[in-house]
mmCIF file of the N, C-alpha and C atoms, coordinates in Angstrom:
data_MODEL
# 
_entry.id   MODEL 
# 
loop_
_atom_site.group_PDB 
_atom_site.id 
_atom_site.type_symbol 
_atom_site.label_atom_id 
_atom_site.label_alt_id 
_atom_site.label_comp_id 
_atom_site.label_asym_id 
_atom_site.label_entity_id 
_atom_site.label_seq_id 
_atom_site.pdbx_PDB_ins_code 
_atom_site.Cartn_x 
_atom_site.Cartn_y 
_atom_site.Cartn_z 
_atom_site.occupancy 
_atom_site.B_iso_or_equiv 
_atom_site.pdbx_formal_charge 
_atom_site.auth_seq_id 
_atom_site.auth_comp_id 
_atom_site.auth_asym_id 
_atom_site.auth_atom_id 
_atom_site.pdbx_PDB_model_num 
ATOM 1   N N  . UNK A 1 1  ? 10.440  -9.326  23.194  1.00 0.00 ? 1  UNK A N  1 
ATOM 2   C CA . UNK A 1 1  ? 9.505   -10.192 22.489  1.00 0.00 ? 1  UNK A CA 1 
ATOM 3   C C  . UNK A 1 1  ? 8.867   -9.394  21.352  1.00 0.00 ? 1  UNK A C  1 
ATOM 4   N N  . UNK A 1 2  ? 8.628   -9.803  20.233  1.00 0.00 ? 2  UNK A N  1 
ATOM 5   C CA . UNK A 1 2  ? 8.176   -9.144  18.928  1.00 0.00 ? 2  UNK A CA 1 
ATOM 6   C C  . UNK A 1 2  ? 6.609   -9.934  18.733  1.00 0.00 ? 2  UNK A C  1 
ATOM 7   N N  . UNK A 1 3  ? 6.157   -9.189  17.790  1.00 0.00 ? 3  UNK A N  1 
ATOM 8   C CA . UNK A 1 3  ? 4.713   -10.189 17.571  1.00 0.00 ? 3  UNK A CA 1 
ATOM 9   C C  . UNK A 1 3  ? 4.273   -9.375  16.306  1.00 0.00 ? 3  UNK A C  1 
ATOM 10  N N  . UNK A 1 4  ? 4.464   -10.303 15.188  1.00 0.00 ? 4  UNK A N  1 
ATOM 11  C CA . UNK A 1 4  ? 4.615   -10.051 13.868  1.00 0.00 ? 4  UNK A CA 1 
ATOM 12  C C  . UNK A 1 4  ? 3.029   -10.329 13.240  1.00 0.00 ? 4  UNK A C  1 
ATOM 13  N N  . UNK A 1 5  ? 2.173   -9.257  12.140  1.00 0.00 ? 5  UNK A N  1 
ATOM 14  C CA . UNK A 1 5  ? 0.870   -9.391  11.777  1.00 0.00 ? 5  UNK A CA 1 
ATOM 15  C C  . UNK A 1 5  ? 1.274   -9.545  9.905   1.00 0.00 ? 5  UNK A C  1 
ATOM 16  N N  . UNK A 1 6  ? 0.745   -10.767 9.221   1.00 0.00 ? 6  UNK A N  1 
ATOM 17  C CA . UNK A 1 6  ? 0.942   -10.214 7.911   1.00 0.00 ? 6  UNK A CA 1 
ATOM 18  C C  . UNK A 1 6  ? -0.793  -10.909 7.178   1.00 0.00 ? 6  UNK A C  1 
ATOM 19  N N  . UNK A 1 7  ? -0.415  -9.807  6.429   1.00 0.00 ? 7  UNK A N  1 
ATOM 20  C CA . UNK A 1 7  ? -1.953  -9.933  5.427   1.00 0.00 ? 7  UNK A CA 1 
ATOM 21  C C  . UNK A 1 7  ? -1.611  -9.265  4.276   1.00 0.00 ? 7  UNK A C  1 
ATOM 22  N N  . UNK A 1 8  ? -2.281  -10.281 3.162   1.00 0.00 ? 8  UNK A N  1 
ATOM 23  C CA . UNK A 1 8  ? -2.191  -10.171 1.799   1.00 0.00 ? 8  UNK A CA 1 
ATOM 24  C C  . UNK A 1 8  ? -2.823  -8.150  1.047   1.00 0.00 ? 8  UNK A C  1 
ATOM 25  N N  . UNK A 1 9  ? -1.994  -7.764  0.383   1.00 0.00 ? 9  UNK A N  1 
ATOM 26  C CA . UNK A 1 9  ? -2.577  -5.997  0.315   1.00 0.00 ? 9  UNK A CA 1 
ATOM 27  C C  . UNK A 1 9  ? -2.411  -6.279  -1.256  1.00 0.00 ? 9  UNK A C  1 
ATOM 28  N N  . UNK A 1 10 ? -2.981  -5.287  -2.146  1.00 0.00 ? 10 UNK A N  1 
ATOM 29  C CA . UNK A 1 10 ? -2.892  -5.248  -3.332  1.00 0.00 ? 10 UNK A CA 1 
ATOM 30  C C  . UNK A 1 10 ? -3.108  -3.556  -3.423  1.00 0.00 ? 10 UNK A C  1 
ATOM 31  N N  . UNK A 1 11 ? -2.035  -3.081  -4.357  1.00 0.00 ? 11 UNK A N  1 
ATOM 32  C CA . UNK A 1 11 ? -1.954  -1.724  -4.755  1.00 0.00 ? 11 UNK A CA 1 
ATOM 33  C C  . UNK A 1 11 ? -2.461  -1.254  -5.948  1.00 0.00 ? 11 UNK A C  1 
ATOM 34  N N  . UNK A 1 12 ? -3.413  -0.131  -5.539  1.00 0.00 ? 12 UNK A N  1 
ATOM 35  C CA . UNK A 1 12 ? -4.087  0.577   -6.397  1.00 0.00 ? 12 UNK A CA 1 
ATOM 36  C C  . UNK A 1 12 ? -3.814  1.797   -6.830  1.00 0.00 ? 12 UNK A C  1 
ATOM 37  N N  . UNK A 1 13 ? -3.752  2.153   -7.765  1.00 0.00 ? 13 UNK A N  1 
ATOM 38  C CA . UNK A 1 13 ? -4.125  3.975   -7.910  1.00 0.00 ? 13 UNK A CA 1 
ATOM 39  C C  . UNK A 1 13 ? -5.119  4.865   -7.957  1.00 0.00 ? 13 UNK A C  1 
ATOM 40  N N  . UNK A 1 14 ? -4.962  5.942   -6.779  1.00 0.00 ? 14 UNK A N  1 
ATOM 41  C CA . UNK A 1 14 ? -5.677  7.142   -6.639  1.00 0.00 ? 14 UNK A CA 1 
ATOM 42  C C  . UNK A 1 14 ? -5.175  8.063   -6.843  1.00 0.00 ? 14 UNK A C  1 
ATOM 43  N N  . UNK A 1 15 ? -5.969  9.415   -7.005  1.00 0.00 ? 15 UNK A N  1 
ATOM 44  C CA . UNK A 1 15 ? -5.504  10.494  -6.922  1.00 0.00 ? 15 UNK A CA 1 
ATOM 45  C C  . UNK A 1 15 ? -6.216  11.362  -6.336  1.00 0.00 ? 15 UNK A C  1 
ATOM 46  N N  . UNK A 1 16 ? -5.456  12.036  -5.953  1.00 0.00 ? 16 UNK A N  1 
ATOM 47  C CA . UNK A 1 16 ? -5.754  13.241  -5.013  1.00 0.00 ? 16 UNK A CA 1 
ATOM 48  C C  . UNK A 1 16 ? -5.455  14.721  -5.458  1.00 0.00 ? 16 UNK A C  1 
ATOM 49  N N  . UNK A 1 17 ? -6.100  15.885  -4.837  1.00 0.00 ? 17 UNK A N  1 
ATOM 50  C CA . UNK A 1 17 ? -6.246  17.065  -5.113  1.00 0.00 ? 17 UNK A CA 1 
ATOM 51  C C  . UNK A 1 17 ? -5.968  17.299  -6.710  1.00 0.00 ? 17 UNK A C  1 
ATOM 52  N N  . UNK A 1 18 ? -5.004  17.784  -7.294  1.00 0.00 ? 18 UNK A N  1 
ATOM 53  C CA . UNK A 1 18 ? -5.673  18.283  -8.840  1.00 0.00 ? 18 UNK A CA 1 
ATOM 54  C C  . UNK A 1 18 ? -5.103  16.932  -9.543  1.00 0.00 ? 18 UNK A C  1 
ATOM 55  N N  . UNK A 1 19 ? -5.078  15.470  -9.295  1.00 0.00 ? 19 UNK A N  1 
ATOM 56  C CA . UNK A 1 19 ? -4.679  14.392  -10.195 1.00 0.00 ? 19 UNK A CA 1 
ATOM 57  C C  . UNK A 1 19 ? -3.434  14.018  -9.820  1.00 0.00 ? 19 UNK A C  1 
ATOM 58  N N  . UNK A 1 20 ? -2.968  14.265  -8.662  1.00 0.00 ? 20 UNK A N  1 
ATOM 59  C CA . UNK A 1 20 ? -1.322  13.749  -7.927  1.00 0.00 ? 20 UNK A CA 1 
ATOM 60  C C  . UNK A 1 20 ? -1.805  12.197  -8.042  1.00 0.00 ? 20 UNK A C  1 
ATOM 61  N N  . UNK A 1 21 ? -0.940  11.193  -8.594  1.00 0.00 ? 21 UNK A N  1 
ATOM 62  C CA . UNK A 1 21 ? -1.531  10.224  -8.051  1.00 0.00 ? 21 UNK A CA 1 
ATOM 63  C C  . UNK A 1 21 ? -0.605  9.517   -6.997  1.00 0.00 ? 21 UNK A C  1 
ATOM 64  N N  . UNK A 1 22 ? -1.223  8.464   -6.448  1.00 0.00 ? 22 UNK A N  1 
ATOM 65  C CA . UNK A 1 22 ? -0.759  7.979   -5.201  1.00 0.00 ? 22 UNK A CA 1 
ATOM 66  C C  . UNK A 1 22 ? -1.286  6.561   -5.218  1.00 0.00 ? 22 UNK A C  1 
ATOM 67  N N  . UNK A 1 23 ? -0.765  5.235   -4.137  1.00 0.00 ? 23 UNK A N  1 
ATOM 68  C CA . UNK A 1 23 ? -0.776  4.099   -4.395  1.00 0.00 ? 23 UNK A CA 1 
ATOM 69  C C  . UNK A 1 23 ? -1.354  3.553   -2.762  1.00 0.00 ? 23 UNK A C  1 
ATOM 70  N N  . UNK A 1 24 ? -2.489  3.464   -3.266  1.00 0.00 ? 24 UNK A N  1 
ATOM 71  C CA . UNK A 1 24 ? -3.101  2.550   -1.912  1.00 0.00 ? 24 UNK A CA 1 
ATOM 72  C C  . UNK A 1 24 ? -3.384  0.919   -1.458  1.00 0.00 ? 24 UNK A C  1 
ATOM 73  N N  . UNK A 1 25 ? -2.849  0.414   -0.533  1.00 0.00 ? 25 UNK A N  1 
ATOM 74  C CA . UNK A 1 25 ? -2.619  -0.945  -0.320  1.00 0.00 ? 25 UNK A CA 1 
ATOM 75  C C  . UNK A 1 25 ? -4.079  -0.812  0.551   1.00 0.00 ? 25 UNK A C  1 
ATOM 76  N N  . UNK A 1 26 ? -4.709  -2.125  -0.710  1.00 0.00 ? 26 UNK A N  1 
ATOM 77  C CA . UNK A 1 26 ? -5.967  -2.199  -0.260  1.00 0.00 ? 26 UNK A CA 1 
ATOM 78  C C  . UNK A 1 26 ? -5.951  -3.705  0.588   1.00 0.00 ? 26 UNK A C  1 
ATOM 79  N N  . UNK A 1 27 ? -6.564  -4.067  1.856   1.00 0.00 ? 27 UNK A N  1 
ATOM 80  C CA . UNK A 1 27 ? -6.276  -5.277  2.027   1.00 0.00 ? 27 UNK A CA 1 
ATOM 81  C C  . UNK A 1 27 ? -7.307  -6.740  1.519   1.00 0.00 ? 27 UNK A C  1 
ATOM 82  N N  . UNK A 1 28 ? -6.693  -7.344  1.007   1.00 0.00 ? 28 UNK A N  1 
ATOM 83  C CA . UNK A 1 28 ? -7.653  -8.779  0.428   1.00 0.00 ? 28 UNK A CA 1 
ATOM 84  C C  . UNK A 1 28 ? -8.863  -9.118  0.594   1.00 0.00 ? 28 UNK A C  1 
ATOM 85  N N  . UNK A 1 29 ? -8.343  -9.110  2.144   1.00 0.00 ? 29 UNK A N  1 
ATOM 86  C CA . UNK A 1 29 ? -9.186  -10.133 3.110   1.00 0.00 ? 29 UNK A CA 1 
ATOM 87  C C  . UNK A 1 29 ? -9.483  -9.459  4.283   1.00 0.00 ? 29 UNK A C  1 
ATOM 88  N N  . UNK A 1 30 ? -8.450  -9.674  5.159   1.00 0.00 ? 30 UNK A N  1 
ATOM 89  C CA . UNK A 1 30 ? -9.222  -8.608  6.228   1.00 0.00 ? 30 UNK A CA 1 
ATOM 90  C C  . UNK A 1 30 ? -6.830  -7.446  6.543   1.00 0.00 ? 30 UNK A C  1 
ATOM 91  N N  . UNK A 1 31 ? -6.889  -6.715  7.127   1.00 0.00 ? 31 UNK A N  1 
ATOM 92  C CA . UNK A 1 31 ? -6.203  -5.415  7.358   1.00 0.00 ? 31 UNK A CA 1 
ATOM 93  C C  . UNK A 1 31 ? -5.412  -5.967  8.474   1.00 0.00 ? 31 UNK A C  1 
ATOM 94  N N  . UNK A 1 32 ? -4.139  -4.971  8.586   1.00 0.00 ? 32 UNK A N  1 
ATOM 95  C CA . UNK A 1 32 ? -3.552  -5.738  9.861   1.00 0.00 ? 32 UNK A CA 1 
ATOM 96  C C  . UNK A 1 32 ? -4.223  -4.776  11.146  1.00 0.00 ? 32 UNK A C  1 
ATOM 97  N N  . UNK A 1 33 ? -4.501  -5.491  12.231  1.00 0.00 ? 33 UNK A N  1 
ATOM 98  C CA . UNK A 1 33 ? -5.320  -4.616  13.181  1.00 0.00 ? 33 UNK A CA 1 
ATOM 99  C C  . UNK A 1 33 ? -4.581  -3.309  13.925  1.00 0.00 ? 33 UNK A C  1 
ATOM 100 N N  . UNK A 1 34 ? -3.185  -3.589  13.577  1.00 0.00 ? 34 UNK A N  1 
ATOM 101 C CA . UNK A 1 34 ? -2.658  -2.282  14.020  1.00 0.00 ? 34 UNK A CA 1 
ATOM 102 C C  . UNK A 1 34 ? -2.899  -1.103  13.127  1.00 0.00 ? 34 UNK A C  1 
ATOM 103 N N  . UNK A 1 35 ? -3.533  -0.940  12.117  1.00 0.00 ? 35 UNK A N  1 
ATOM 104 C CA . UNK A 1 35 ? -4.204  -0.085  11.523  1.00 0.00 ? 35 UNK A CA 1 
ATOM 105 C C  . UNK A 1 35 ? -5.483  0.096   11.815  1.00 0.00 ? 35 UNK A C  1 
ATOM 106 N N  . UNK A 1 36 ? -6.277  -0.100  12.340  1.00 0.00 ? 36 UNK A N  1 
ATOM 107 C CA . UNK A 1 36 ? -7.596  0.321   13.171  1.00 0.00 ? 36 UNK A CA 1 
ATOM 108 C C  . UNK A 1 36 ? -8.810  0.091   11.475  1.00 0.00 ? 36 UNK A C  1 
ATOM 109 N N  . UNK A 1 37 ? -9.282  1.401   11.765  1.00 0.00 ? 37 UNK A N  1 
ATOM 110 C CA . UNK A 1 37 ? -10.043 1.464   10.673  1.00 0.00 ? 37 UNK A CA 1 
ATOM 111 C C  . UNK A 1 37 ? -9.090  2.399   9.504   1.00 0.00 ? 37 UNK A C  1 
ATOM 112 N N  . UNK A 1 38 ? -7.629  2.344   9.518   1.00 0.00 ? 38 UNK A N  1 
ATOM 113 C CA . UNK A 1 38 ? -7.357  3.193   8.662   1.00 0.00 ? 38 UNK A CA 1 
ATOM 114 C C  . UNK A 1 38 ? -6.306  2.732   7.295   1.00 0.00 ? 38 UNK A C  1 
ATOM 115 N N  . UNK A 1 39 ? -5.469  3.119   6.760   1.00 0.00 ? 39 UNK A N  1 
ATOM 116 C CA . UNK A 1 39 ? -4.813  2.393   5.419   1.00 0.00 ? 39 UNK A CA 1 
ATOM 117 C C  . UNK A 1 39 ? -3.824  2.882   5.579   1.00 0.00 ? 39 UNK A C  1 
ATOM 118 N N  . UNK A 1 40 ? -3.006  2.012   4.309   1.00 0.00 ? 40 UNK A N  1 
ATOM 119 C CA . UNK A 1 40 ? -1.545  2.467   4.679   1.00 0.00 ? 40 UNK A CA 1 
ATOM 120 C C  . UNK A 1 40 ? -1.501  3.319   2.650   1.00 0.00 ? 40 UNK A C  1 
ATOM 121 N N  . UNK A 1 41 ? -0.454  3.694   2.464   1.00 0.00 ? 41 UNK A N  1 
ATOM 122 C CA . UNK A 1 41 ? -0.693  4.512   1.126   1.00 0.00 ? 41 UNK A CA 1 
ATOM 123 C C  . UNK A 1 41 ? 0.995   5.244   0.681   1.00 0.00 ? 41 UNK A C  1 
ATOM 124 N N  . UNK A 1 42 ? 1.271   4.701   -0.420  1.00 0.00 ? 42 UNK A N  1 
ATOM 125 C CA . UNK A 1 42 ? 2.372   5.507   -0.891  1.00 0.00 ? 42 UNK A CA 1 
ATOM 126 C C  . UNK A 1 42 ? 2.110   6.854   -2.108  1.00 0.00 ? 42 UNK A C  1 
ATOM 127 N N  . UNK A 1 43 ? 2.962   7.720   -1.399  1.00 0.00 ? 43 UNK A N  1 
ATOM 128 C CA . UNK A 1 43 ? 2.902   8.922   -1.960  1.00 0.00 ? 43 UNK A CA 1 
ATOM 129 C C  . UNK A 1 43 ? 4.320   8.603   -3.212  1.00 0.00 ? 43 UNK A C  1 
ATOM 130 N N  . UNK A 1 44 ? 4.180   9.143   -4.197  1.00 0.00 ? 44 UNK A N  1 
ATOM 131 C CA . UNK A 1 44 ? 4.994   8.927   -5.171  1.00 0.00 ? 44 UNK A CA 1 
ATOM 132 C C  . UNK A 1 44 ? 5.893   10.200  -5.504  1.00 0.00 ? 44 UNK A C  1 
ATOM 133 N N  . UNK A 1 45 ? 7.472   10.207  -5.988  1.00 0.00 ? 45 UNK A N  1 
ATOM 134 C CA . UNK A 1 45 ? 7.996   11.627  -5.888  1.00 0.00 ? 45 UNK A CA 1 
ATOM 135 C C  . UNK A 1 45 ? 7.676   12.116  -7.282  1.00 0.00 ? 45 UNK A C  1 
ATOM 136 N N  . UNK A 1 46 ? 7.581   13.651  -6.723  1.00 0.00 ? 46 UNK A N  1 
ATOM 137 C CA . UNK A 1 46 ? 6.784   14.512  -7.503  1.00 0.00 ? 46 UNK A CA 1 
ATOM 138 C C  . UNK A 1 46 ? 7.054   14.225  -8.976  1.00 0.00 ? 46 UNK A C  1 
ATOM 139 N N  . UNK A 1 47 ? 5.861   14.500  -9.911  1.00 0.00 ? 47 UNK A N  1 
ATOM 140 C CA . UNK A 1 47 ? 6.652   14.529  -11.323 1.00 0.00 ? 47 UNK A CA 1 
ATOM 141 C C  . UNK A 1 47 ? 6.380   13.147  -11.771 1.00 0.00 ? 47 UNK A C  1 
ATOM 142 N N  . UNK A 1 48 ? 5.993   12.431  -10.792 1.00 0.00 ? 48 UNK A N  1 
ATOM 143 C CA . UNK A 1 48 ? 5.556   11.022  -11.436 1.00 0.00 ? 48 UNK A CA 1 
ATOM 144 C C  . UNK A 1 48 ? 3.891   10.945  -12.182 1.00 0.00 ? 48 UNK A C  1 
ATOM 145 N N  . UNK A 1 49 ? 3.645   10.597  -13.220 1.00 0.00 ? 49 UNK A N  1 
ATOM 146 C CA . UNK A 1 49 ? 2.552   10.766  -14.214 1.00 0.00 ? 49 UNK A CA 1 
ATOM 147 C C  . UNK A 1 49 ? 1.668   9.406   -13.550 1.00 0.00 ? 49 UNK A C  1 
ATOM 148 N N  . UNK A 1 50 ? -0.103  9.523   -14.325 1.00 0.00 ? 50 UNK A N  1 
ATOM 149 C CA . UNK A 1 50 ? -0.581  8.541   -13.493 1.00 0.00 ? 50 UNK A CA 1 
ATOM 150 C C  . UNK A 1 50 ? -0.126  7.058   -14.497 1.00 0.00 ? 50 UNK A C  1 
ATOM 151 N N  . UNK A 1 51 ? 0.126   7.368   -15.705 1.00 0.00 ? 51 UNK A N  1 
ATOM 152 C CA . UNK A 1 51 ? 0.799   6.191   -16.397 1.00 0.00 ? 51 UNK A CA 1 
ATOM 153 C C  . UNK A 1 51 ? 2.723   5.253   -15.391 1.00 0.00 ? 51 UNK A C  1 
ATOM 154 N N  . UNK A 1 52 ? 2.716   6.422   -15.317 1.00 0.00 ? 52 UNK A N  1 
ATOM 155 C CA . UNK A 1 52 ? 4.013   5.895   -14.153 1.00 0.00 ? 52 UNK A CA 1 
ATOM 156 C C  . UNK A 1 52 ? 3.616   4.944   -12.789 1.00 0.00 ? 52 UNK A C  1 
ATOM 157 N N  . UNK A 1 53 ? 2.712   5.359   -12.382 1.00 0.00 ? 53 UNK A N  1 
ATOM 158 C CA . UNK A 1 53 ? 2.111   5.092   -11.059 1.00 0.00 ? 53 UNK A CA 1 
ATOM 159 C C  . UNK A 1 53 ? 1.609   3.952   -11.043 1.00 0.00 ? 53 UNK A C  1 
ATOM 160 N N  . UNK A 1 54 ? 0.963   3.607   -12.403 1.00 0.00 ? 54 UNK A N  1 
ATOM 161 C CA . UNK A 1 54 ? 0.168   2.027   -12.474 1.00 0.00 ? 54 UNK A CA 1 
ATOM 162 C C  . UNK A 1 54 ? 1.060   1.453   -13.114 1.00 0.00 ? 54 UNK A C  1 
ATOM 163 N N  . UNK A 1 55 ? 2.278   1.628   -13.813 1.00 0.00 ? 55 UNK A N  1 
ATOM 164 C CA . UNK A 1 55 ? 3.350   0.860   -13.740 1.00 0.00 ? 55 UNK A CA 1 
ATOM 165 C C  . UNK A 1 55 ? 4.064   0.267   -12.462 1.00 0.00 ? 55 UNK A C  1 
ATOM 166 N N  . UNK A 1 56 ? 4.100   1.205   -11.521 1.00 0.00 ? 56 UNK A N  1 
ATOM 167 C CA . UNK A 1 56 ? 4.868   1.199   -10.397 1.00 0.00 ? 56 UNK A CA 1 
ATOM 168 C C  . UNK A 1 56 ? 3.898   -0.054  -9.809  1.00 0.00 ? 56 UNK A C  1 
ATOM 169 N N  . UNK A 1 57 ? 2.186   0.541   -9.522  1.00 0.00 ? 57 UNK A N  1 
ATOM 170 C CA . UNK A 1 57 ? 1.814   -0.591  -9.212  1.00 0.00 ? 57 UNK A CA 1 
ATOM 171 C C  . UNK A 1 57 ? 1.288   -1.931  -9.550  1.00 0.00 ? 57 UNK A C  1 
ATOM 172 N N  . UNK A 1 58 ? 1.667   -2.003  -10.819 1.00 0.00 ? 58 UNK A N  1 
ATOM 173 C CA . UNK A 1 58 ? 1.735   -3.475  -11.631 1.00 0.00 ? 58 UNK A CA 1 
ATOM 174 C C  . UNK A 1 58 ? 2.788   -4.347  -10.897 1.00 0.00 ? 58 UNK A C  1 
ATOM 175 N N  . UNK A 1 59 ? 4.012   -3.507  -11.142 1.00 0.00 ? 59 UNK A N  1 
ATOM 176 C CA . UNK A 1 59 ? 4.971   -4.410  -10.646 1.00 0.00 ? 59 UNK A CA 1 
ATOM 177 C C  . UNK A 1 59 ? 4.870   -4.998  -9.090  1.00 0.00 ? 59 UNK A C  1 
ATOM 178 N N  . UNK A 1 60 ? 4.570   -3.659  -8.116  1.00 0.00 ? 60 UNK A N  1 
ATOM 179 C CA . UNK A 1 60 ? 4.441   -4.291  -6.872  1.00 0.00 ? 60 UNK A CA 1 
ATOM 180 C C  . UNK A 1 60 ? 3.693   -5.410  -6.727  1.00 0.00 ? 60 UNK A C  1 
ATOM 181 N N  . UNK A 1 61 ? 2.486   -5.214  -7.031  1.00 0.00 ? 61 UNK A N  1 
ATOM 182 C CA . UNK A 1 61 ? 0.840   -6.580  -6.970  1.00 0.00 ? 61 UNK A CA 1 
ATOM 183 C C  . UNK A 1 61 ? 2.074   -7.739  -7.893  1.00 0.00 ? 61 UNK A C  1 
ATOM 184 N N  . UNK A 1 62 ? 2.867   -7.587  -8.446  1.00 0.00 ? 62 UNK A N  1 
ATOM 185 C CA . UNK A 1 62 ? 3.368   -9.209  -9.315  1.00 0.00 ? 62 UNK A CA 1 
ATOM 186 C C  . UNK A 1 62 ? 4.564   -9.598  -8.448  1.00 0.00 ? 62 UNK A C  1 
ATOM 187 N N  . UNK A 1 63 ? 5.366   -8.580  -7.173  1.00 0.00 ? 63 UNK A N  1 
ATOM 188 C CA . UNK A 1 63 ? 6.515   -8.959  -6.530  1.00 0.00 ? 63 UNK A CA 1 
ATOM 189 C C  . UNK A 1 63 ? 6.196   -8.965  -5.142  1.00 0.00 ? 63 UNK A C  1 
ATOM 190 N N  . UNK A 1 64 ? 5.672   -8.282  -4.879  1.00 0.00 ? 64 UNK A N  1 
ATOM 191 C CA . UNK A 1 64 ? 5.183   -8.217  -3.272  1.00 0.00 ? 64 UNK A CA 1 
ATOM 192 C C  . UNK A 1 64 ? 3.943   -8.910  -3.256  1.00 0.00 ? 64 UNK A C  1 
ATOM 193 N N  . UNK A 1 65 ? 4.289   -10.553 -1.880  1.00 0.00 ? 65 UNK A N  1 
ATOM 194 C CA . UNK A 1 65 ? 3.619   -11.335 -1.557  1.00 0.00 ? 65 UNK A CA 1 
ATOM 195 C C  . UNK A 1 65 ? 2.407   -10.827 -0.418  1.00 0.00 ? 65 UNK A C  1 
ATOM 196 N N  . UNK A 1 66 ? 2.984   -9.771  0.406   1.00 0.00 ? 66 UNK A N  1 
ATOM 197 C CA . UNK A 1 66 ? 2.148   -9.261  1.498   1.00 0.00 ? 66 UNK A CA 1 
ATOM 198 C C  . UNK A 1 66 ? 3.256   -8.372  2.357   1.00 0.00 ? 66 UNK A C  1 
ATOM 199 N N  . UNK A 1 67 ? 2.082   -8.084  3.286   1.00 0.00 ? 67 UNK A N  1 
ATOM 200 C CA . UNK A 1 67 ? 2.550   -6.736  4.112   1.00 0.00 ? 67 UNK A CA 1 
ATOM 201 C C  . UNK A 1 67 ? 2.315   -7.186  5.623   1.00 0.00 ? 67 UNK A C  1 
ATOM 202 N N  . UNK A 1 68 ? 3.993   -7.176  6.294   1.00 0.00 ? 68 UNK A N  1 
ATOM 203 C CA . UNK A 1 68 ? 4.140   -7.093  7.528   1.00 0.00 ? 68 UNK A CA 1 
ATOM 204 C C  . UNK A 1 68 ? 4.125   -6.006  8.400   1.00 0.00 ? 68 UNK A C  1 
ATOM 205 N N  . UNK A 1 69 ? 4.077   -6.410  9.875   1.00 0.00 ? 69 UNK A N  1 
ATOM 206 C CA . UNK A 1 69 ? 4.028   -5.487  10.789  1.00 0.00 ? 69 UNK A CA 1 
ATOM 207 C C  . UNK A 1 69 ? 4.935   -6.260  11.786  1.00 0.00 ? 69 UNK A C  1 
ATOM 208 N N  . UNK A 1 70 ? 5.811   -5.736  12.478  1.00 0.00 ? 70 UNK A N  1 
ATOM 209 C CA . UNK A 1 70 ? 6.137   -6.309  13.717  1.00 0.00 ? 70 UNK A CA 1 
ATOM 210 C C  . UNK A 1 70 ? 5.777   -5.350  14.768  1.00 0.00 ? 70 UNK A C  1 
ATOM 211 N N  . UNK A 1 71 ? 5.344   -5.328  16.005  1.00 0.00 ? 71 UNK A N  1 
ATOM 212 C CA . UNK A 1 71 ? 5.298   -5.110  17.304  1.00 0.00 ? 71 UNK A CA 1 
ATOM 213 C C  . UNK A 1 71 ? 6.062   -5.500  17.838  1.00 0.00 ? 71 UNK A C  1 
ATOM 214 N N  . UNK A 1 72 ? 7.334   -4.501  18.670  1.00 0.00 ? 72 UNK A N  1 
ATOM 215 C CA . UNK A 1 72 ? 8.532   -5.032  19.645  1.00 0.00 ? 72 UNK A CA 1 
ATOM 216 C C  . UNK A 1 72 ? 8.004   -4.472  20.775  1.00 0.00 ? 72 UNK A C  1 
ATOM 217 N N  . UNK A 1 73 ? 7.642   -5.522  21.774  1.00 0.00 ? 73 UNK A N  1 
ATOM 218 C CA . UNK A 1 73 ? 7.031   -5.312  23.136  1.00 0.00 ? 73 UNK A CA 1 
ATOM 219 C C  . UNK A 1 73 ? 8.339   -4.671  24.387  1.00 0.00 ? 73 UNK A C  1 
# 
């Protein structure tokens, strides 16, 4: 038996330690609860600029509807 969670996320850019940037799925509304109090976050491969990064996440926020989870019991 599976038991599937989805909620609307929108991706942002941060950066971390000297300006790496990185892409955090912030959630809408409310988070899927199998994340507790914590986030989910893509790390980008090295060498990617922060102009790259908010490209990257333009496109996601205009193609990606939301973010699943399944649980296989």
């Amino acid at each position: 038996m599976a038991q599937t969670e989805r909620t609307e996320y929108v991706f942002t850019v941060k950066e971390y330690g000297e300006g790496t940037p990185w892409i955090m799925l912030e959630g809408l509304r409310e988070t899927l609860t199998c994340l507790g109090h914590g986030f989910l976050g893509l790390d980008l491969k090295k060498g990617t600029d922060l102009t790259k990064a908010r490209e990257i996440a333009a496109y996601l926020n205009k193609h990606v509807a939301g973010i699943a989870y399944t649980k296989i019991k």
